[in-house]
C-alpha positions as CSV (number, residue, x, y, z in Angstrom):
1,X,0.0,0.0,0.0
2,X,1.7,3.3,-0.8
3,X,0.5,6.5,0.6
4,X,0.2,10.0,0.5
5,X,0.0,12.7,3.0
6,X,-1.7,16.2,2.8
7,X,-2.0,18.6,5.3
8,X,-4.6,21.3,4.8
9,X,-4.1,24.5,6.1
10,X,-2.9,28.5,4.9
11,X,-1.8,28.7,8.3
12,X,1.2,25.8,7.4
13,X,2.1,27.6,4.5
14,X,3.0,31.1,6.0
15,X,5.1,29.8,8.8
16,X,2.8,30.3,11.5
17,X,1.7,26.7,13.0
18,X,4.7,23.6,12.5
19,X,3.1,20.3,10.9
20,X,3.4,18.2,13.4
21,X,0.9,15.9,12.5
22,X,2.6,15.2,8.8
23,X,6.1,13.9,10.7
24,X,3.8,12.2,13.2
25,X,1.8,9.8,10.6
26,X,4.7,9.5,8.9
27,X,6.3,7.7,11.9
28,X,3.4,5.3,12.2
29,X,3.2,3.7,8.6
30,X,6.3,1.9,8.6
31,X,5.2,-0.1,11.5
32,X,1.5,-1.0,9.9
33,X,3.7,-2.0,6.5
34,X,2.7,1.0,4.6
35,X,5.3,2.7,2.3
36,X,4.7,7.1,2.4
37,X,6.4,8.1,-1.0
38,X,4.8,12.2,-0.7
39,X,4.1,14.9,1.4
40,X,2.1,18.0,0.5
41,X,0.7,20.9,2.5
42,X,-2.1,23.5,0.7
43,X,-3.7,26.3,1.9
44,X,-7.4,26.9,2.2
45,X,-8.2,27.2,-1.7
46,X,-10.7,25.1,-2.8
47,X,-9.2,24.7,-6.6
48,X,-5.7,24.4,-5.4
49,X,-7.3,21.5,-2.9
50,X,-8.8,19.7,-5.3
51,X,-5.7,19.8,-7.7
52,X,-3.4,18.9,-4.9
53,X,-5.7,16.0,-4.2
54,X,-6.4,14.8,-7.6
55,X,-2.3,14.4,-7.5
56,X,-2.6,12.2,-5.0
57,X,-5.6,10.0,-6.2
58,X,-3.7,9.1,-8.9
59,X,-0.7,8.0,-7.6
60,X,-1.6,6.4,-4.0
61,X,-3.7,3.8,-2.9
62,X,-4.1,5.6,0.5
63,X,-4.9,9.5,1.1
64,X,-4.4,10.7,4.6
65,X,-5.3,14.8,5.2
66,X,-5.3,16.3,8.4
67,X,-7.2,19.7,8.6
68,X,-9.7,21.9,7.0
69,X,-12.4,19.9,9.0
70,X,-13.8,22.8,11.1
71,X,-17.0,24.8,10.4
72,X,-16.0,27.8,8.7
73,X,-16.2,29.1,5.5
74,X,-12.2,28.5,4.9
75,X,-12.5,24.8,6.2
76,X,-12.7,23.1,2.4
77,X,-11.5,19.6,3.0
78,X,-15.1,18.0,2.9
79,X,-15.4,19.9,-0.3
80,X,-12.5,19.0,-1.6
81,X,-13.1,15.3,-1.7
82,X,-16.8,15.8,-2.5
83,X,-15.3,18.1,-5.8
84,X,-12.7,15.4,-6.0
85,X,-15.0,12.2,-6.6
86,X,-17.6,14.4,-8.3
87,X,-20.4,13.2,-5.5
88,X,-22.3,15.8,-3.9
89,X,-22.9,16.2,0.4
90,X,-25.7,16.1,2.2
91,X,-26.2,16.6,5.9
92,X,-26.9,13.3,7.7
93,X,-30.1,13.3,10.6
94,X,-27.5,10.9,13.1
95,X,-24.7,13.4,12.6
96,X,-26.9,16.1,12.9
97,X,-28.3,14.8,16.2
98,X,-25.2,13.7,18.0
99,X,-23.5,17.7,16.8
100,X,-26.4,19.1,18.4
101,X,-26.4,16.6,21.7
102,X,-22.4,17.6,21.8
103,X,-23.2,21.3,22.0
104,X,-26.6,20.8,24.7
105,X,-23.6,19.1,26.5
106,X,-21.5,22.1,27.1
107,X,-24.3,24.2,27.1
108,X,-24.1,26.3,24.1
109,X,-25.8,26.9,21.0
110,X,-25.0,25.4,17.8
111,X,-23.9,28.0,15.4
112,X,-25.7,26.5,11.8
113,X,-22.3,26.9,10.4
114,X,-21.7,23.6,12.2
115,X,-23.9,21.8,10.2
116,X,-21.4,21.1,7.8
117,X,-19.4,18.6,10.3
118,X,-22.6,16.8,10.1
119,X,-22.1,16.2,6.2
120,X,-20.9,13.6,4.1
121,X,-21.0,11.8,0.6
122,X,-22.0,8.5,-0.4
123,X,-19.0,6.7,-0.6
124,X,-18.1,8.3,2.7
125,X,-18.1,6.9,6.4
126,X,-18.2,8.9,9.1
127,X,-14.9,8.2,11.6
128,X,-16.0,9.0,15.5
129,X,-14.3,12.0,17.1
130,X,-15.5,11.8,20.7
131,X,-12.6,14.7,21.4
132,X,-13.6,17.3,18.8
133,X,-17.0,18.6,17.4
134,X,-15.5,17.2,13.6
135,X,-16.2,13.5,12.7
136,X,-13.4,12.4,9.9
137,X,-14.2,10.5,6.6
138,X,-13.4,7.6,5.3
139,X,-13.5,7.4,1.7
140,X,-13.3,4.3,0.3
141,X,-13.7,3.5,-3.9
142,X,-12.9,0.0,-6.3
143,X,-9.8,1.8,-8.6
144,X,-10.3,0.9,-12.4
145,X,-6.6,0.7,-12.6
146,X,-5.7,-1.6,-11.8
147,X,-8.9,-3.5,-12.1
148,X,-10.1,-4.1,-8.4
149,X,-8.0,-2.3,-6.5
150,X,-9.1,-0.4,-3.0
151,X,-8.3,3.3,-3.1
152,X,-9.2,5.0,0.2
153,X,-8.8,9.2,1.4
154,X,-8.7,9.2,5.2
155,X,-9.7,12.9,6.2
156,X,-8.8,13.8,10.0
157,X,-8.9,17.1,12.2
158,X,-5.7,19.0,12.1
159,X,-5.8,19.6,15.8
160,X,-3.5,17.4,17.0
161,X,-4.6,15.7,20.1
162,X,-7.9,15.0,17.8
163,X,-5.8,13.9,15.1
164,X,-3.8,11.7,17.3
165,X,-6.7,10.1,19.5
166,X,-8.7,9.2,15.9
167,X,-6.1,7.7,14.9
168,X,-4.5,6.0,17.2
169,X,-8.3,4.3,18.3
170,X,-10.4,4.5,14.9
171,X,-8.0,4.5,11.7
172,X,-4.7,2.6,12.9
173,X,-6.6,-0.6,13.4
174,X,-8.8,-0.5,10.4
175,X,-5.5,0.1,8.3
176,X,-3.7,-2.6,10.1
177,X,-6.2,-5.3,9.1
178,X,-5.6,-4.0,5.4
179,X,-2.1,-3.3,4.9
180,X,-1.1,-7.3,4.2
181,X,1.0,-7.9,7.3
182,X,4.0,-6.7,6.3
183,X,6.5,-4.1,8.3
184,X,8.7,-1.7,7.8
185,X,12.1,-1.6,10.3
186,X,14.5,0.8,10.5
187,X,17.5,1.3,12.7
188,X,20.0,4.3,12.5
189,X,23.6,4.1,13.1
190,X,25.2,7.3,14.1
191,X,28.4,8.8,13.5
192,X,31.0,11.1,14.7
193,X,34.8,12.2,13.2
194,X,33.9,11.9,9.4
195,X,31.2,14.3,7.0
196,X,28.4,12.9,5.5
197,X,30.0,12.6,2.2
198,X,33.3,10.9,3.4
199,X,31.1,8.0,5.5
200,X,29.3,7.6,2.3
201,X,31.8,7.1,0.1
202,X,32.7,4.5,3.0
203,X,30.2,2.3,2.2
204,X,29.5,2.8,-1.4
205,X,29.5,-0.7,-2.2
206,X,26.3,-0.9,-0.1
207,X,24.2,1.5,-1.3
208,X,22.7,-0.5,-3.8
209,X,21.1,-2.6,-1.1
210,X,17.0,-2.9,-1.8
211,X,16.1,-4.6,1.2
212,X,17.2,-3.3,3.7
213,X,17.9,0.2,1.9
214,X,20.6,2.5,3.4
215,X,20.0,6.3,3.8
216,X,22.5,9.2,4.8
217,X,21.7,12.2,7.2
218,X,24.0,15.0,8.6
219,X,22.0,15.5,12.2
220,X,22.4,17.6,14.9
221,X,24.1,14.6,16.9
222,X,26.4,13.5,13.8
223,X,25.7,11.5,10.8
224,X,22.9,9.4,10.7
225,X,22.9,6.0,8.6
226,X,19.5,4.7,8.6
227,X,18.8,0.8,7.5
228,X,15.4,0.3,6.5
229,X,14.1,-3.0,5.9
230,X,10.4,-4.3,5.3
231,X,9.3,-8.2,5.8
232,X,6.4,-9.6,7.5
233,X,7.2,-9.4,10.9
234,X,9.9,-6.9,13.1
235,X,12.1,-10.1,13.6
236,X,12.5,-11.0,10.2
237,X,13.1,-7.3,8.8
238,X,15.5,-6.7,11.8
239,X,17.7,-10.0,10.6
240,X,18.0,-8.2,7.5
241,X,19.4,-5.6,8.9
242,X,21.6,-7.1,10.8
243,X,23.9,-8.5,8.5
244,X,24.5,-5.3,6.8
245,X,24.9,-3.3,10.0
246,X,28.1,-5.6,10.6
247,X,29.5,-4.9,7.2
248,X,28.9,-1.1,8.4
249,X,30.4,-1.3,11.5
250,X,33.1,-3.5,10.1
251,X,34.2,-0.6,7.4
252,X,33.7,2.5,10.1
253,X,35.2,0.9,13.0
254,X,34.9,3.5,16.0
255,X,33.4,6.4,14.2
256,X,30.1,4.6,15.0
257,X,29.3,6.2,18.4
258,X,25.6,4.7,19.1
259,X,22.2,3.6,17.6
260,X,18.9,5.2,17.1
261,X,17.8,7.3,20.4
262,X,21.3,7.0,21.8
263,X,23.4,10.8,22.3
264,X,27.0,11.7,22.3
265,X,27.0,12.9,25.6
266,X,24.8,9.7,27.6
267,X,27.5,7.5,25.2
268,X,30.9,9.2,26.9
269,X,28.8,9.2,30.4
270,X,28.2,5.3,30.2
271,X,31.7,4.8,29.2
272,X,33.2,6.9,31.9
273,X,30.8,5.1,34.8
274,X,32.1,1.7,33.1
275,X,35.5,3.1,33.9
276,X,35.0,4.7,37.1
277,X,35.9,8.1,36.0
278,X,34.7,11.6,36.7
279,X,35.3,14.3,34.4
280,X,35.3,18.1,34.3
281,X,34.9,21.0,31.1
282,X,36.6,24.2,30.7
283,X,35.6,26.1,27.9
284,X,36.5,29.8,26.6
285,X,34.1,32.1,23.8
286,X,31.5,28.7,23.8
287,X,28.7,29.7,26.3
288,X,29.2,26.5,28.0
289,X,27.4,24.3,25.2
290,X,30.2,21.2,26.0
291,X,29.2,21.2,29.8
292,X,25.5,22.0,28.7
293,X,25.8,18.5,26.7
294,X,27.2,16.9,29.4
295,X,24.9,17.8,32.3
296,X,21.7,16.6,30.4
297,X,22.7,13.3,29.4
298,X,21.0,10.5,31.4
299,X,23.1,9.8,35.4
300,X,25.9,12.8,34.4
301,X,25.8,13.3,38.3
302,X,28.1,9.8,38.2
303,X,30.3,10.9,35.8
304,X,30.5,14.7,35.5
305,X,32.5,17.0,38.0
306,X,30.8,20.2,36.4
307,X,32.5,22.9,34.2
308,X,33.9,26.2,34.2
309,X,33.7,28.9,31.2
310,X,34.4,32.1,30.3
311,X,33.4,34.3,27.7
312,X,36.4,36.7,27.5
313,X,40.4,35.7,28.0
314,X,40.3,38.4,31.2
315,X,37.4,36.1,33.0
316,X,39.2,33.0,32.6
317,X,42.6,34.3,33.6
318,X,40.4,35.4,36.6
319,X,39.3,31.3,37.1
320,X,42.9,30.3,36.5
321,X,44.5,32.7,39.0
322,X,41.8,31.6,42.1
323,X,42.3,27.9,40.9
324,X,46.1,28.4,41.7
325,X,46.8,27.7,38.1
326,X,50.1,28.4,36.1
327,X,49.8,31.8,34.0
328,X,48.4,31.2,30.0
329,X,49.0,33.8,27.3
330,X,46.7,32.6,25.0
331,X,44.0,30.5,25.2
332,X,43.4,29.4,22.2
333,X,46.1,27.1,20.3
334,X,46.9,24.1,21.3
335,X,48.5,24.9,24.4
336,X,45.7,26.7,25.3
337,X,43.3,24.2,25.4
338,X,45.9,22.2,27.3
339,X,46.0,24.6,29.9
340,X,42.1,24.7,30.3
341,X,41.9,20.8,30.1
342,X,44.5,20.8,33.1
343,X,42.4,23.3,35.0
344,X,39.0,21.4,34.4
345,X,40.7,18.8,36.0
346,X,42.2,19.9,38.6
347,X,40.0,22.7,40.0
348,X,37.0,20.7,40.2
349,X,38.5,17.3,41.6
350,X,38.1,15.4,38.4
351,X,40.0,12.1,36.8
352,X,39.9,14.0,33.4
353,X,39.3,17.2,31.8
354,X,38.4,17.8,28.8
355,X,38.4,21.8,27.1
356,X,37.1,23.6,24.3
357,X,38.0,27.1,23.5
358,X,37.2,28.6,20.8
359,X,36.8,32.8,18.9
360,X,33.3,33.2,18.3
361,X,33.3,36.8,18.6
362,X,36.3,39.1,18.4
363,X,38.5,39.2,21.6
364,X,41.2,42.4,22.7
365,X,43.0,40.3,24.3
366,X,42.9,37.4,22.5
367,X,44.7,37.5,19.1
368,X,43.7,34.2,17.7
369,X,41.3,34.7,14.5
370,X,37.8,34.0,14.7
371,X,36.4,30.7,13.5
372,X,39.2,28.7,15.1
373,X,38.6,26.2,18.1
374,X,40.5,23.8,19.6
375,X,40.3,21.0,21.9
376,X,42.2,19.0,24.7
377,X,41.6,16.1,26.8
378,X,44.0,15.9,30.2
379,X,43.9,12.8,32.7
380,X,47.1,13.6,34.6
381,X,48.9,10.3,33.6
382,X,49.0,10.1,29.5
383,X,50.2,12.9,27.4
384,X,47.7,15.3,26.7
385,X,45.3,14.7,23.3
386,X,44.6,17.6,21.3
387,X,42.3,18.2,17.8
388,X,41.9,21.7,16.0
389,X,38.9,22.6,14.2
390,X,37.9,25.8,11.8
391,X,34.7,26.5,10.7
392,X,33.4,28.8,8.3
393,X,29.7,29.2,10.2
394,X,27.3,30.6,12.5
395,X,29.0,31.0,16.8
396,X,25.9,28.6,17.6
397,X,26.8,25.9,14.9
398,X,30.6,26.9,15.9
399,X,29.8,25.8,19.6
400,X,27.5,22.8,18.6
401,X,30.7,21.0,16.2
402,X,33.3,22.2,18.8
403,X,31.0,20.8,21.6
404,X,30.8,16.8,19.6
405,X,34.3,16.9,18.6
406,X,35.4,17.8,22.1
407,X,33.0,15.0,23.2
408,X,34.4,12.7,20.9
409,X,37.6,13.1,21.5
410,X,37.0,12.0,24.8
411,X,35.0,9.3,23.6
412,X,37.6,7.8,21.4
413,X,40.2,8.0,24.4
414,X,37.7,6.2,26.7
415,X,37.4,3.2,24.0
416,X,41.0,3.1,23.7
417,X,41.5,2.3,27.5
């Protein structure tokens, strides 16, 4: 079954609502079997609905909307379909009835613009929305081509806790009886220390996998390589994927930091607690976003002594004097980041410390250019480990790299113990 999504709505298309509900569906077909090849979003205009609809009729057995199911004059999904299939709507006397009951409830009066939720066409069923005042449709038809075939629009509220609650108890389980049994699985492997294009070129040789397929994702966590696989049952798409996760793992080695839901930061926090280690950040020009990281992954209290920024070379000098540290020129350089490292780790009582400094913003006192950043890990025992990095972006994308390489670097020194 292939489908299409639509969501209805001018609101969508001028920035001011974010369609939650499209990402969310699309989430929920793999599971039921159901391949999602489109999305489209249209504002309230009853031609450009009906266009944007008659797309979709005639390339996917299965039409989900979501919106444009209110009363108002702008709410043109009903006649959208109804323009669509060339049927016309008529009010129906149960509708009707339990609209008006719905209303007594709450003690208001039914405007007679409601009416219209009360409508539908003949090849129509109504789809219950205890939650909302607006029953969906279901649409079902016999396709000519190919001879036999079931096509079906499935129009929902674009309100999302309606949305969600109709289809979680009224459309799921109808869908699931229909979609043949077969799944779809994926699992993402994720990525740190090469670009998207150099782990692609990587594994080249399996791109031209069908089943599972093999998709490539720069993230805000690192690069994402998702394995999707469909069979008839999770166990038998996931041993598809195995096999070629292995030859994966087997050609990036270390660079693969963690699956699906897993983060950089709970990754180095599980490693340091399987080593018994604490460590501390230091960071200069990076509004703390390496400690930030740190603190929020899952048990940092175990494994995180806390962190100590600045955002000018005066304030830290001012930390490294009260911490009784030796006197840095610069801070950023190599030996810079050394320095900080050493003073995470020492100032705060920690096994390592790991720095990140960086020129986001021009600096008096600080001649390095800006753009530059550099890192350090220091444990007290082994010589220091150091990376550089230069990037030609925005300070917040500058601190979000410099915060994973940093946490990387400490991630690959961990594995190496």
């Amino acid at each position: 079954m292939k489908a299409e999504l639509i969501s209805i709505g001018t609101e969508l298309l001028l920035g001011q609502i974010v369609d939650t509900n499209a990402a969310f569906l699309a989430s929920e077909l793999p599971a039921l079997g159901i391949d999602c090849y489109y999305i489209s979003q249209v504002g309230d205009n009853l031609e450009r609905l009906v266009e944007t609809l008659g797309r979709a009729w005639a390339r996917s057995d299965l039409v989900i909307t979501t919106g444009g199911l209110g009363p108002t004059e702008d709410d043109l999904t009903r006649e959208g379909i109804a323009a669509l299939l060339g049927e016309t709507m008529s009010v129906q006397p149960e509708l009707e009835a339990q609209l008006r009951a719905r209303f007594a409830r709450l003690g208001r009066q039914m405007p007679e613009s409601n009416l219209k939720q009360a409508s539908l066409i003949p090849s129509a069923q109504p789809i219950a929305n205890p939650v909302g005042s607006a029953p969906g449709w279901w649409v079902q038809r016999v396709a000519q081509e190919p001879a036999g075939t079931i096509q079906i629009i499935v129009a929902m509220p674009g309100v999302p806790s309606e949305m969600r609650r109709m289809w979680e108890h009224e459309v799921k389980p109808r869908l699931r009886q229909m979609a043949g049994g077969a799944v779809i699985v994926s699992r993402t492997l994720k990525v740190l220390g090469l670009g998207e294009s150099n782990a692609e070129d990587m594994i080249r040789h399996l791109l031209g996998s069908t089943n599972p397929t093999i998709g490539t994702y720069a993230k805000q966590d690192g690069i994402h390589l998702r394995l999707t696989a469909k069979a008839p049952d999770e166990a038998q798409a996931l041993g598809l994927i195995a096999p070629m996760e292995q030859q994966i793992r087997q050609v990036l080695g270390n660079a693969v930091y963690g699956v699906d839901d897993e983060s950089p930061q709970a990754v180095v926090c599980d490693l340091l607690r399987k080593h018994g280690l604490v460590a501390a950040t230091a960071e200069y020009g990076t509004a703390g976003a390496l400690g930030s990281l740190l603190g929020q992954a899952t048990g940092s209290p175990g494994c995180f002594a806390g962190g100590l920024q600045a955002g000018s070379h005066r304030g830290m000098r001012a930390l490294g004097q009260r911490a009784g540290a030796a006197p840095m020129c610069s801070l950023v350089g190599p030996d810079g980041a050394i320095w900080l490292a050493a003073l995470a780790r020492t100032a705060l009582g920690a096994d390592i410390g790991l720095s990140l400094a960086g020129v986001l913003t021009p600096d008096p006192d600080e001649p390095a250019p800006v753009g530059a950043m550099y890192v350090a890990l220091d444990d007290g025992i082994s010589p220091p480990r150091t990376a550089s990095l230069n990037y030609a972006t925005t300070p917040t994308e500058m601190r979000r790299l410099g915060a994973l390489a940093a946490l990387n670097l400490l991630r690959l020194a961990l594995l190496a113990r």
